[in-house]
VOBA-1610 file (N, C-alpha, C; in pm, whole numbers, padded with zeros to 5 digits, always signed):
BEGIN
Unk+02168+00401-01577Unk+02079+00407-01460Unk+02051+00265-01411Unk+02003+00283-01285Unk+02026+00130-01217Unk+01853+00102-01195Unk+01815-00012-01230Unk+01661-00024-01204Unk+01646-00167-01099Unk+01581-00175-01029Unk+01542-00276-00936Unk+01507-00413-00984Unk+01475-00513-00903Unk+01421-00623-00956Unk+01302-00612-01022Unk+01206-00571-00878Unk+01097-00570-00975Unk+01106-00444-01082Unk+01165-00344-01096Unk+01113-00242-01248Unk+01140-00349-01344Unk+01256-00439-01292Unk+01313-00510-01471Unk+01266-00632-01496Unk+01164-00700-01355Unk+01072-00810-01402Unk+00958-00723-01430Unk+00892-00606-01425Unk+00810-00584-01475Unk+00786-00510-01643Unk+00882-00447-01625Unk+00975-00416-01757Unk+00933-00546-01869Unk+00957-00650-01836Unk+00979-00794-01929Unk+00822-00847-01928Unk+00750-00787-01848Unk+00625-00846-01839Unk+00555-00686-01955Unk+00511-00601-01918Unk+00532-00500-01993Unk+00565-00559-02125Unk+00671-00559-02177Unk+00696-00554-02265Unk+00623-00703-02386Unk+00634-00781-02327Unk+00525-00920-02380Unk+00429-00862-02393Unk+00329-00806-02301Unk+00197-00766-02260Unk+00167-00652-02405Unk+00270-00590-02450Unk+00239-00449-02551Unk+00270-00490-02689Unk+00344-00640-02677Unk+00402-00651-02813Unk+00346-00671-02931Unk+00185-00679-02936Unk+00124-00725-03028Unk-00010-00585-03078Unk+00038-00435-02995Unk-00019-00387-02969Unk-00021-00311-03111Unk+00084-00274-03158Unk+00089-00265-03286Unk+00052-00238-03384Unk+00066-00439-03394Unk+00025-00472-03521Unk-00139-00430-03494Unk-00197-00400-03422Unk-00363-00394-03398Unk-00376-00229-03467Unk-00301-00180-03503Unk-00313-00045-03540Unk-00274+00040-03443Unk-00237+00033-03366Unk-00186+00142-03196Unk-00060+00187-03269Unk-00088+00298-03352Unk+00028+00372-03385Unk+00152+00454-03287Unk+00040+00507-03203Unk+00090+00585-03097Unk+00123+00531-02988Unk-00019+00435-02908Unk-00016+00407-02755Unk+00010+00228-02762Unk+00142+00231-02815Unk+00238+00138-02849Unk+00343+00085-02701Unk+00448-00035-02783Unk+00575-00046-02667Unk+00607+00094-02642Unk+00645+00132-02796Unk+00773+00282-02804Unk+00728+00380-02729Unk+00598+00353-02664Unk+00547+00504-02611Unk+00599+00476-02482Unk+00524+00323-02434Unk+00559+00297-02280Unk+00688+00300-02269Unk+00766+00321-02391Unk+00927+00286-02278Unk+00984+00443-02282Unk+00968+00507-02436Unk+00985+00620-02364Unk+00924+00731-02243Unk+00829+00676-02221Unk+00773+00760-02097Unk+00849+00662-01976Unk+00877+00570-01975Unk+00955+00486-01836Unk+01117+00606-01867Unk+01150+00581-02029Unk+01305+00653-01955Unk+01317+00815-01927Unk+01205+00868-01979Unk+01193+01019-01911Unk+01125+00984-01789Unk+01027+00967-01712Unk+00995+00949-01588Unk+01113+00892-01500Unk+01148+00803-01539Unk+01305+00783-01485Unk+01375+00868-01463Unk+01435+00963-01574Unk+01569+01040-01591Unk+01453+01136-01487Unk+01353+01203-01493Unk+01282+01277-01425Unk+01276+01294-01275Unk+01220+01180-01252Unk+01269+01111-01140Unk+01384+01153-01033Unk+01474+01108-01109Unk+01611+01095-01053Unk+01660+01263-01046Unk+01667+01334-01122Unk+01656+01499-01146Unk+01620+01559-01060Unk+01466+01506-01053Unk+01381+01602-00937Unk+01437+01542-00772Unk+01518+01476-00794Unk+01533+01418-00633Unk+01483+01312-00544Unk+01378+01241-00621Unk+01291+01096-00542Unk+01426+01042-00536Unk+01377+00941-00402Unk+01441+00874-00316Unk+01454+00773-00418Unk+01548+00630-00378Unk+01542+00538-00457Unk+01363+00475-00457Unk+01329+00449-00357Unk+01180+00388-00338Unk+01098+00488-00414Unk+01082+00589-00419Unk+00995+00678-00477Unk+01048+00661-00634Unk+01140+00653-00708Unk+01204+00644-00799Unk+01131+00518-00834Unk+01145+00411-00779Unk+01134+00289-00786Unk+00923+00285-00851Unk+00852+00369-00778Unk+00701+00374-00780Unk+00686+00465-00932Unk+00750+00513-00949Unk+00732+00583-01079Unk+00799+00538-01164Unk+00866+00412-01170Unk+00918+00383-01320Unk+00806+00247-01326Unk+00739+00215-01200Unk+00650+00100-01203Unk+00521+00147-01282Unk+00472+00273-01238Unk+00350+00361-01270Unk+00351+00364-01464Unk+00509+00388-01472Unk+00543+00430-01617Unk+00498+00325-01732Unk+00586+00193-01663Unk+00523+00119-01693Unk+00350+00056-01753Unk+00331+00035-01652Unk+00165-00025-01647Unk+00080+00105-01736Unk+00146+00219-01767Unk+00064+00361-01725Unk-00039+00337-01868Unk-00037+00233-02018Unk-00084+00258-02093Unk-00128+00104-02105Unk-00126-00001-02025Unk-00152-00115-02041Unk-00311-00200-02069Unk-00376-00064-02005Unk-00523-00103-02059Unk-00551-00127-02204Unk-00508-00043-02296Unk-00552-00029-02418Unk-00529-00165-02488Unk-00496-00281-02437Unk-00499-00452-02439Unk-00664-00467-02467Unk-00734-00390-02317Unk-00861-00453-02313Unk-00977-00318-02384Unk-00956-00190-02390Unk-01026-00119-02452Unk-00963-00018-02486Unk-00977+00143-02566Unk-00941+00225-02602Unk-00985+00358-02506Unk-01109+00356-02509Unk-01156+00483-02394Unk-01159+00473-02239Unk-01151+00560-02169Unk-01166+00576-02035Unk-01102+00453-01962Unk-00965+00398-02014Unk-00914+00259-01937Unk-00796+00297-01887Unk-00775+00415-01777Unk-00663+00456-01677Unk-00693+00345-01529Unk-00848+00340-01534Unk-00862+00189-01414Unk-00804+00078-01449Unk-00826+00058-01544Unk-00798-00074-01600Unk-00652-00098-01586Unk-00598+00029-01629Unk-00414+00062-01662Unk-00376-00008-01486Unk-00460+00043-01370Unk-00414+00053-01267Unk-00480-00112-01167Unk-00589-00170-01220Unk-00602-00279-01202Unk-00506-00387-01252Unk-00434-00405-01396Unk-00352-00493-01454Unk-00223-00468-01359Unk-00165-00367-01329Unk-00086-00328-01226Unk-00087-00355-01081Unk-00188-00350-01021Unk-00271-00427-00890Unk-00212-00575-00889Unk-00275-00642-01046Unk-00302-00793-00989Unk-00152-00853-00994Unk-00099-00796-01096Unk+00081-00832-01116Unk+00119-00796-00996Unk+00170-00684-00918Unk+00253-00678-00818Unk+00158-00752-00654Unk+00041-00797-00683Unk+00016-00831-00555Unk+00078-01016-00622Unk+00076-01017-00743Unk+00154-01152-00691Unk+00310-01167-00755Unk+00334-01086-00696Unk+00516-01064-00718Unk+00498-01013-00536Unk+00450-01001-00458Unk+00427-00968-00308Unk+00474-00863-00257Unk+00434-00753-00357Unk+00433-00562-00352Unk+00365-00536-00251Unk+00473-00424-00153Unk+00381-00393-00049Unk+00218-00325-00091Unk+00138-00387+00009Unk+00004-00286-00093Unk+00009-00178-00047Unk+00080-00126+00030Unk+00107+00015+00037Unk+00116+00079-00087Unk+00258+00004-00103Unk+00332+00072-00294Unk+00270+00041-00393Unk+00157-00038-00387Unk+00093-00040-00480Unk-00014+00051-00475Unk-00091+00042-00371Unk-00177+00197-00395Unk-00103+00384-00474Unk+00035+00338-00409Unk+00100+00415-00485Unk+00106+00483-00616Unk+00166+00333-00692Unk+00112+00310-00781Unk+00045+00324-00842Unk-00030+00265-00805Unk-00239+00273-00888Unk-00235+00486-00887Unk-00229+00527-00784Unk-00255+00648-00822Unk-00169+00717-00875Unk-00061+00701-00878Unk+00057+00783-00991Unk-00023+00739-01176Unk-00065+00606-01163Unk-00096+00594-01330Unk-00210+00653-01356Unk-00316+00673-01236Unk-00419+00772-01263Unk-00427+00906-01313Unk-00282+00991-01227Unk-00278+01077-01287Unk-00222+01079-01389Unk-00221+00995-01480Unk-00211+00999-01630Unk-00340+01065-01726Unk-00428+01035-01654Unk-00542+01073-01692Unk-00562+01224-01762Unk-00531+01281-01898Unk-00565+01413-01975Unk-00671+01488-01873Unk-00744+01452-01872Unk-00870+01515-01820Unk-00819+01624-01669Unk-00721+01564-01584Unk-00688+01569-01461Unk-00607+01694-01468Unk-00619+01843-01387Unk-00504+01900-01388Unk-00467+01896-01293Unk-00339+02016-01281Unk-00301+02032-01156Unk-00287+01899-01039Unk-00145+01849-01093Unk-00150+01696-01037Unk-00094+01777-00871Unk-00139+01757-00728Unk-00029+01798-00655Unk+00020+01697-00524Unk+00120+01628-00644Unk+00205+01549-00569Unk+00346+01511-00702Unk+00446+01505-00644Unk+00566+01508-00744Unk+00548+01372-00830Unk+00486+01302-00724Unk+00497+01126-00915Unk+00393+01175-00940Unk+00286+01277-00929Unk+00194+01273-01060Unk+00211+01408-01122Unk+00336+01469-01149Unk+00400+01578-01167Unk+00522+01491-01260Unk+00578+01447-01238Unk+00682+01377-01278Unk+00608+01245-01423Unk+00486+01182-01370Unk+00455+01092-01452Unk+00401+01168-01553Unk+00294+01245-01563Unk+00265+01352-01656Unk+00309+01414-01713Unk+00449+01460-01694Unk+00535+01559-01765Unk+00569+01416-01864Unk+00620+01292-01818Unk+00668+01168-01912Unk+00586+01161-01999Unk+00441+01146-01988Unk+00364+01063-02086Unk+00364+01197-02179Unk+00332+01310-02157Unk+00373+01428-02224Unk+00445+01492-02327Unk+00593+01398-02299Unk+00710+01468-02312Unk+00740+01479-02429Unk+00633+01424-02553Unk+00655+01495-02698Unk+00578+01593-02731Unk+00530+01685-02642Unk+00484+01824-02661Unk+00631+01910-02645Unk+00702+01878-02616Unk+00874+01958-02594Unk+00956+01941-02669Unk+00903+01824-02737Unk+01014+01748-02862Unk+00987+01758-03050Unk+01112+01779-03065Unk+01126+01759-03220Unk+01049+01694-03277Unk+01033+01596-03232Unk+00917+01492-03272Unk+00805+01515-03246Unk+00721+01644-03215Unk+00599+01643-03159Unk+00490+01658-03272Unk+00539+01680-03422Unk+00440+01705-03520Unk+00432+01552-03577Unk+00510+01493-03550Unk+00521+01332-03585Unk+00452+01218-03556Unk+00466+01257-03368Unk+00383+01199-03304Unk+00233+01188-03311Unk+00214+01342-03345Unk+00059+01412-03360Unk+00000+01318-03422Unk+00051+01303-03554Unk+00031+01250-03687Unk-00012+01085-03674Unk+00072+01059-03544Unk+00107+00903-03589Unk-00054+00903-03463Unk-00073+00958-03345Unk-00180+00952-03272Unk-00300+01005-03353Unk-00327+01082-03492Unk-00467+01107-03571Unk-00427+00955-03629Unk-00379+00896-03698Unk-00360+00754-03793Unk-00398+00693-03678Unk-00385+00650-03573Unk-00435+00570-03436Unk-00588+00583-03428Unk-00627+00691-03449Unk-00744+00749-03401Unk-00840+00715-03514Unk-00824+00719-03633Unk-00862+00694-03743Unk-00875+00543-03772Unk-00730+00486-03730Unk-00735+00332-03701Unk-00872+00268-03636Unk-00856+00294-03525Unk-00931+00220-03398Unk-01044+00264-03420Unk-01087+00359-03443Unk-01229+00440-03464Unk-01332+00455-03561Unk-01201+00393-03671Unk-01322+00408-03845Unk-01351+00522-03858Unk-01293+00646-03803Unk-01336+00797-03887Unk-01215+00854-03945Unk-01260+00934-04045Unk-01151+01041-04124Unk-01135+01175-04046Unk-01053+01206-04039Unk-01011+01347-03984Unk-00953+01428-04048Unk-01009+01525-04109Unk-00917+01664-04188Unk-00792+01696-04105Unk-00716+01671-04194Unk-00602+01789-04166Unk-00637+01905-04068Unk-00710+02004-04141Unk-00721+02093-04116Unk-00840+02073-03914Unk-00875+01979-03935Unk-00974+01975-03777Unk-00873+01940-03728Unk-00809+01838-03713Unk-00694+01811-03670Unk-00625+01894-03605Unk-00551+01944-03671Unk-00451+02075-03644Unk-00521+02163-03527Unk-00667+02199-03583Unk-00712+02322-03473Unk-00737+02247-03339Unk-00809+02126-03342Unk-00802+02018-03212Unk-00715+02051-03120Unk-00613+01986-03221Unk-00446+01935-03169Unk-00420+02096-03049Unk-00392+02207-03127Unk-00380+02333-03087Unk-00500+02414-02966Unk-00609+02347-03019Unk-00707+02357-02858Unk-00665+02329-02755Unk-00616+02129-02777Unk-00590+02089-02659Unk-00443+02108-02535Unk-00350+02144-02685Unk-00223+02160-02611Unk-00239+02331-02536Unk-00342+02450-02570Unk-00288+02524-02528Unk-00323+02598-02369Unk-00409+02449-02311Unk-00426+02473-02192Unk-00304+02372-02143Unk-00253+02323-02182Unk-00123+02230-02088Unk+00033+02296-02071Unk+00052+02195-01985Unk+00189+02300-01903Unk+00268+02145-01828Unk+00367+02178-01839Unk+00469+02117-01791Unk+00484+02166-01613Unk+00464+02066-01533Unk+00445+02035-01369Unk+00610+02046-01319Unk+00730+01988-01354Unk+00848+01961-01264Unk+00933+02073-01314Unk+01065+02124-01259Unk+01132+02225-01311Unk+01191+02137-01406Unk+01228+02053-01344Unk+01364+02017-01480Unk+01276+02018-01620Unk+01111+01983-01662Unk+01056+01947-01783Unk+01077+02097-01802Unk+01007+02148-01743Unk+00989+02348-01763Unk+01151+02382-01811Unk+01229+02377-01743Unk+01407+02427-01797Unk+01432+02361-01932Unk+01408+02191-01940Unk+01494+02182-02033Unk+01363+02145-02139Unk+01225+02174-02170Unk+01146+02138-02274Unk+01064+02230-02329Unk+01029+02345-02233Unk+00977+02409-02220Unk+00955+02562-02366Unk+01102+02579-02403Unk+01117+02676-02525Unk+01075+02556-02654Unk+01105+02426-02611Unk+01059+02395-02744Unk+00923+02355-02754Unk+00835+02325-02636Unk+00662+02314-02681Unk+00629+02456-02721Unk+00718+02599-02676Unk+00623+02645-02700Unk+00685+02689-02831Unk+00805+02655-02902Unk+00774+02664-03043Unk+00682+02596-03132Unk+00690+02455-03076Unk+00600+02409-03157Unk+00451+02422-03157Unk+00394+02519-03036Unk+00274+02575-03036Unk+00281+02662-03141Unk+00380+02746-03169Unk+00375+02842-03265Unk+00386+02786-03361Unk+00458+02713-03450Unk+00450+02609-03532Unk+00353+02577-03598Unk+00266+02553-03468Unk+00101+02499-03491Unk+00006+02569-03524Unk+00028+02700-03482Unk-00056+02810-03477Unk-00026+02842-03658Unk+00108+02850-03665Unk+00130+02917-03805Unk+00094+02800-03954Unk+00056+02665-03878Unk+00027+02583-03945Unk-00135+02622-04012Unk-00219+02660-03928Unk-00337+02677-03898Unk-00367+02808-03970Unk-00343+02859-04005Unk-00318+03028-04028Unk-00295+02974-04173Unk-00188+02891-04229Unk-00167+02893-04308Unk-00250+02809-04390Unk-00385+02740-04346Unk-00452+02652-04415Unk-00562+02714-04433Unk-00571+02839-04302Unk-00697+02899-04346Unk-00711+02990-04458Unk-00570+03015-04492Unk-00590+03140-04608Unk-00517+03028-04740Unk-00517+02941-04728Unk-00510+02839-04864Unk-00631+02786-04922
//
């Protein structure tokens, strides 16, 4: 896939900006997260049909989309979209595309449903996209150790699990292509989860 100037100077800025994110305990909302949500929002992207410019606003969004957690852990999707602001207004981003921007990483925001516009359909299904994947009991795991990290609390297994299974079973995949090609496997691993849960209560 072919990425622009600025995705691949921001890409390199990005990537400095997360590298120490880490070692701070950020098990989850790491580099590895931001880049795999840039190359599914990408491949997404390109699937669903955005133009090159529209393509171009959502691998920028993908980017920046977790960059707050530098300056705090809770409620920092502004923040995600201010650090994004001040970089492309001096790289001389139209501020058009940057308002763009700023609101594609908003709808990153959990809280938010029903995104209705395709980059916040497209960016959401990315940051998402290990509710569909093999890796989604992994991830879980590695985001409670995050949580536990940053927070100083213990979390049962067992709260955990029923959480985890609260929260995923109001969510849904927004673009066709996530729905066609991810779609049988979140909802195994809902079942998965369910039978996880079931099975701790009668242990």
């Amino acid at each position: 896939m072919q990425y622009s100037d600025i995705v691949l100077k921001a890409k390199e800025y990005v990537i400095w900006l997360l590298k120490d994110l880490e070692s701070k305990w950020y098990t989850y909302h790491n580099l590895d997260h931001t880049l795999h949500v840039f190359d599914q929002a990408s491949y997404l992207a390109e699937k669903e049909g955005l133009n090159e410019e529209l393509q171009e606003i959502v691998q920028l969004a993908a980017l920046f989309h977790d960059t707050g957690f530098i300056k705090q852990y809770d409620k920092n999707e502004p923040i995600w979209a201010q650090i994004a602001e001040e970089w492309l207004r001096k790289q001389w981003y139209p501020e058009d595309k940057i308002d763009l921007v700023k609101q594609t990483i908003l709808a990153t925001d959990p809280s938010l449903q029903n995104p209705d516009n395709k980059l916040a359909k497209i960016i959401k299904d990315a940051d998402l996209d290990n509710l569909g994947s093999k890796e989604f009991m992994w991830c879980s795991l590695k985001l409670k150790q995050e949580l536990e990290n940053i927070k100083w609390l213990q979390i049962s297994t067992d709260d955990w699990l029923k959480n985890t299974y609260k929260f995923i079973s109001w969510l849904e995949f927004y673009t066709d292509t996530q729905k066609k090609e991810k779609w049988p496997i979140f909802e195994e691993n809902k079942r998965k989860l369910k039978e996880m849960i079931k099975d701790d209560d009668n242990g």
